[in-house]
N, C-alpha and C positions, 0 to 999 in steps of 0.2 A: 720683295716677293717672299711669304711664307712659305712654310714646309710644306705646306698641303698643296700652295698651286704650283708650287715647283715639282710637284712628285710626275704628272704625265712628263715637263721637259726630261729630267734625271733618266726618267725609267726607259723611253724612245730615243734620245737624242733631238726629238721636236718640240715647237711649243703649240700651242693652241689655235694663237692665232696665224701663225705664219700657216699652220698644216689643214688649217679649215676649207672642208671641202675634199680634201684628199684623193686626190684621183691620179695618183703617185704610179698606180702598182696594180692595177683593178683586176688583170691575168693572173697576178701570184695571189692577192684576195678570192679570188672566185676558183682557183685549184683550192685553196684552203676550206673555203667554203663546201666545196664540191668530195673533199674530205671528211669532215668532221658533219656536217647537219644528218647525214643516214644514221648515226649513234644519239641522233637528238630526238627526245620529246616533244611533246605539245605545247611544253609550259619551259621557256629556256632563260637562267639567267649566266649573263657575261659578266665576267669581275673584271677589272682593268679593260675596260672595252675603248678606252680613249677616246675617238672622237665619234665613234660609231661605225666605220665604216665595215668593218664585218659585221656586226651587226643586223644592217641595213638591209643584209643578202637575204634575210630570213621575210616568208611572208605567208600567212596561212595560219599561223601559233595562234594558241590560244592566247597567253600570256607571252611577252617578251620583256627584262628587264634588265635592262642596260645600267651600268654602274662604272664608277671609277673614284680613287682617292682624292683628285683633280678638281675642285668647283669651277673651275675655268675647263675642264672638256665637257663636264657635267652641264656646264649653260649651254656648249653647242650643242651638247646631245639634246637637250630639250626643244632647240629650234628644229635640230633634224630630224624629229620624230613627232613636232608638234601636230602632226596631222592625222596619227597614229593611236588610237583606241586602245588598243591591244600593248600597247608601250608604256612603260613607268623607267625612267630616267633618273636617277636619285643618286647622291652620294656613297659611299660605303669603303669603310675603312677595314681590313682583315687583320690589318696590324693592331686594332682595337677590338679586337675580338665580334665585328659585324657580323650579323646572322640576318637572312629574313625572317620576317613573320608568318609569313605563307609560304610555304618550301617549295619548289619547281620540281619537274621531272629530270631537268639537266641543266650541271652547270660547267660553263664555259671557262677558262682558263688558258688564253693564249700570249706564251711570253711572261708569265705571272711568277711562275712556281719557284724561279732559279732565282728573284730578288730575295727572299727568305731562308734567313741559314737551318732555321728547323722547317726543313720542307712538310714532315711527315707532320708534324702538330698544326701544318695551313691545312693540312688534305683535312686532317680530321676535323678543323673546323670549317670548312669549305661542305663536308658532308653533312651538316648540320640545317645547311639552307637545300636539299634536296631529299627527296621523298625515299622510302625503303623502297629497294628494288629499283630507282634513279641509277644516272649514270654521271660521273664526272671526263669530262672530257677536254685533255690537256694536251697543251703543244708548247713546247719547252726547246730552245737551243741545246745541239746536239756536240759530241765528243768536244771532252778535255782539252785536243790537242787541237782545237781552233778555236779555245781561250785565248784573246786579244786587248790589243787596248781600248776598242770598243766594249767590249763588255767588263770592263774596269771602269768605265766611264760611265755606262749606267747603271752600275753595282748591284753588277752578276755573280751572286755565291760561287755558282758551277754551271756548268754543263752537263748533261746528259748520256747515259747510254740505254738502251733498250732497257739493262737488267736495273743498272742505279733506278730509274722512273718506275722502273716492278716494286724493288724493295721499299721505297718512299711508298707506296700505293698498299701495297701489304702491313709496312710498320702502323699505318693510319687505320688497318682494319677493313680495306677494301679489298674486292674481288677482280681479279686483272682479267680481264676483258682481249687487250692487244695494248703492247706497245710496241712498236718500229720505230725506222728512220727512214724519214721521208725527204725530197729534193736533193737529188744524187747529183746535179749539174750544179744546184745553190748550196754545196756543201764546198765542191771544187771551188766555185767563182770564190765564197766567203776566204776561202782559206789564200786563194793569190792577189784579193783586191785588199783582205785586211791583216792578215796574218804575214803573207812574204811581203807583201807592200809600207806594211808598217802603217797604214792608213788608222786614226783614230774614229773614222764611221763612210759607213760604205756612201761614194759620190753619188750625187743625185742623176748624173749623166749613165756611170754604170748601172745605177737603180732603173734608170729606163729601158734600157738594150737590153737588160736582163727579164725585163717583164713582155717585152715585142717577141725577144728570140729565145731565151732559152724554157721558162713558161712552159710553151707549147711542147718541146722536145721531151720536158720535165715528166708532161703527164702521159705522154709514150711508154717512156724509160718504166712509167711507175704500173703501165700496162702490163709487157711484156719481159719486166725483167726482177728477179726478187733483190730488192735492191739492199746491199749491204751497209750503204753509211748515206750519211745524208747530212744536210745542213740542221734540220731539225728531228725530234722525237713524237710524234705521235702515240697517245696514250688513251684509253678507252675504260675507267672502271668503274664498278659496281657499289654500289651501298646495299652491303646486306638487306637481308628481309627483318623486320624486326628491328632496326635500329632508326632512331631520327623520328622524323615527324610521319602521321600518318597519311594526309591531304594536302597536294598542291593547292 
């Protein structure tokens, strides 16, 4: 296995073929989904999109352009979307300085940011594939202190807080929009399935019970209550007017 098709196992804990299909989580995919698409444009590209399956939620774009370091998720994405118009599936490497040619109105970044020790020099070249007045929009693993041996294992720089994801966002030259913390049930579960359990990656048995029962109660909680910690960071920023390319 090279470096390149090993990068989706390293980066998820999964491989390609074992996770194809992915119908793991579809409750905690569709809260995410149901989060982050109101900050998206017409024109959306996902970096590290794996095998597609948030991806797949999206439908109406004008453009959709799915991506990963991966040539082995990069071939499922091309089956998963072979039917799709509006889709371009292609390799792309950030750690080589990838850029599009055609910039998007929004790019996707979920789980991406905390692999890279100079987070703020990925943003700035992450803003180079999206239009002036674009939005980059990031979900990143949340607090320090539910640093684990899972995220040693998929070589995790850091973790997140509201303010670290502002400053990374600001050093880069963007405009901060909103950062929180999101999944106040899957911050608790994270921290007593991997953190007091000593567990090196959350069970696929737990990954289930978590997406039936807590899920739902999740996006209650994110209703009615201003939630103060969470398992992950949601982040929402801007690309200046005048900087970057001028046409998706």
């Amino acid at each position: 296995m090279s470096a390149e098709e090993g990068a989706f196992a390293r980066a998820t804990g999964r491989t390609a073929e074992r996770e194809e299909g992915g119908h793991d989580k579809p409750r905690y995919r569709r809260y995410q989904f149901d989060l982050i698409a109101p900050h998206c444009g017409r024109s959306v590209l996902e970096v590290g999109a794996g095998l597609g399956e948030f991806a797949s939620q999206f439908t109406g774009l004008d453009r959709l352009v799915v991506t990963d370091v991966d040539p082995d998720a990069v071939k499922v994405m091309k089956a998963r979307f072979a039917g799709r118009g509006e889709v371009e599936a292609a390799q792309f490497d950030l750690s080589c300085g990838a850029t599009l040619d055609r910039p998007v109105e929004t790019a996707i970044a979920i789980n991406v940011l905390e692999h890279f020790e100079d987070d703020a020099a990925l943003l700035t070249l992450l803003a180079r594939s999206v239009v002036p007045g674009g939005t980059l929009v990031l979900w990143v693993p949340a607090y320090q202190s539910l640093y684990g041996d899972f995220d040693r294992k998929v070589g995790h720089f850091r973790r997140y807080t509201p303010a670290t994801l502002r400053d990374a966002a600001v050093r880069a030259g963007l405009e901060v929009e909103l950062a929180r913390p999101v999944n106040l049930l899957g911050g608790l579960a994270w921290w007593a399935a991997v953190r007091l359990g000593k567990a090196g990656s959350p069970k696929a048995g737990a990954v289930g019970l978590y997406d039936r029962v807590l899920v739902p109660v999740t996006r209650v909680l994110d209703r009615v209550l201003p939630i103060p910690f969470g398992q992950s960071i949601l982040g929402v920023f801007r690309v200046p007017a005048g900087r970057g390319h001028a046409t998706p």
